[in-house]
N, C-alpha and C positions, 0 to 999 in steps of 0.2 A: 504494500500500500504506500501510495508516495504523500508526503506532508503537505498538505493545501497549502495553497499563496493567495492570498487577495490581490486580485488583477484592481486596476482603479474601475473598471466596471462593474467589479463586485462593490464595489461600496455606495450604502444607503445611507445618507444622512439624515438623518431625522431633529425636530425640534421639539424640544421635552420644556418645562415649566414646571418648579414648585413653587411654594410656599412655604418661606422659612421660618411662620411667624409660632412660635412657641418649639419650635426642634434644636436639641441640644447640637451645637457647631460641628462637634466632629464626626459623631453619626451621620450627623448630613452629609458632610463630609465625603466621608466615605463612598456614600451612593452617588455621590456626583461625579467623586473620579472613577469609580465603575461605569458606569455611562459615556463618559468623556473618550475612556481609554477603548470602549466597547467591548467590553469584556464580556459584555450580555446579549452578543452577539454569537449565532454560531461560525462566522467569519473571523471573528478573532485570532489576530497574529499577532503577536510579542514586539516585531519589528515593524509592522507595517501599522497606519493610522486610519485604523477603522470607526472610530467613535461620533460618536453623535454631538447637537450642541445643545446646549445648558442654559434656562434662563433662570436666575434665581431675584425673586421677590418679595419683598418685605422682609429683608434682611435684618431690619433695624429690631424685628422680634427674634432673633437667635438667645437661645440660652447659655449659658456659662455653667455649670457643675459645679459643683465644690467652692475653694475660694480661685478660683483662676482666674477672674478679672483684678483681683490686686495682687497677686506671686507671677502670672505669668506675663513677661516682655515679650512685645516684637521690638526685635533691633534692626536697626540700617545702620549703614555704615556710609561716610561719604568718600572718601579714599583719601582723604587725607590725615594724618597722625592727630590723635585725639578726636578722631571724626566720628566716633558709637554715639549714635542716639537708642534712647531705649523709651517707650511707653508702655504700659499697663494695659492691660487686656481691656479692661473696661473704660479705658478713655477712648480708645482706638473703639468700643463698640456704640459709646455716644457719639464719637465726631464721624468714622467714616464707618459704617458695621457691612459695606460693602465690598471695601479692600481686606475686613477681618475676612470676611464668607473666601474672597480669593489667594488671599494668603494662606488658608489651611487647606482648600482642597489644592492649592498647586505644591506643596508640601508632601502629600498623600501622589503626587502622580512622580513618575520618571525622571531625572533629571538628563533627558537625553533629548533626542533631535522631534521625537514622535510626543515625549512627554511636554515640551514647551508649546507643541503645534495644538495637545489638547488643551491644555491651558489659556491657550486665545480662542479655543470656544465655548469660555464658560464667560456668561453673562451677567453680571450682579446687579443689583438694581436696592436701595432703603426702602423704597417706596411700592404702594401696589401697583405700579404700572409701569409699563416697558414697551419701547418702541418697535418690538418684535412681532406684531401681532398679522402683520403681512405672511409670515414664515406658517403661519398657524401651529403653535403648540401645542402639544400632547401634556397631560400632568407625567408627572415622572414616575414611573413605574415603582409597584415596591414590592420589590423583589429580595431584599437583602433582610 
């Protein structure tokens, strides 16, 4: 039996949609880069970019666990010497809770050439609504 390839005519991309208004961040997490990566495809190749895209809404309702909005930092860094900025989970989910939703599911994906390509099709949005709706989205499957 020889190992399937995903030809680029094999690939269906589809557009999914949740709502993240009361779902703990990394569970969500989770399911988003399962999707992204298409993993819940039976097309799924390790190397190739089979994945769907992501709109995520109302992000500004993610939950936090435990105490992780005041122990846990996002850090940047700007490249220069003494250049670590660090913020708190929960200020990063009052000012931007959209860049939180993308910083932990692009965390969860690859750090390779397939893994950054899924990561620009995941869409965040604070708010209920998104300029997506031409694409006509699906809710996102739940599967996990």
């Amino acid at each position: 039996m020889r190992t399937f390839s995903p030809r680029p005519t094999d690939i269906d991309r589809r557009w999914h949609v949740v709502d993240a208004d009361g779902e703990v961040l990394g569970r969500l997490a989770t399911r988003i880069a399962h999707v992204l990566r298409g993993k819940h495809k039976p097309t799924f190749a390790p190397h190739a970019d089979v994945g769907d895209f992501v709109i995520v809404v109302n992000a500004g309702g993610i939950v936090l666990t435990g105490s992780k909005g005041e122990q846990s930092l996002a850090h940047r860094h700007s490249g220069y010497p003494g250049g670590l900025k660090s913020v708190p989970f929960a200020r990063l989910l009052e000012e931007k809770p959209d860049a939180l939703v993308e910083r932990a599911v692009k965390g969860m994906l690859p750090s390779t050439t397939p893994g950054r390509a899924a990561a620009g099709r995941l869409k965040a949005y604070a708010g209920p609504t998104h300029p997506h709706e031409a694409q006509q989205p699906t809710p996102l499957p739940n599967f996990l």
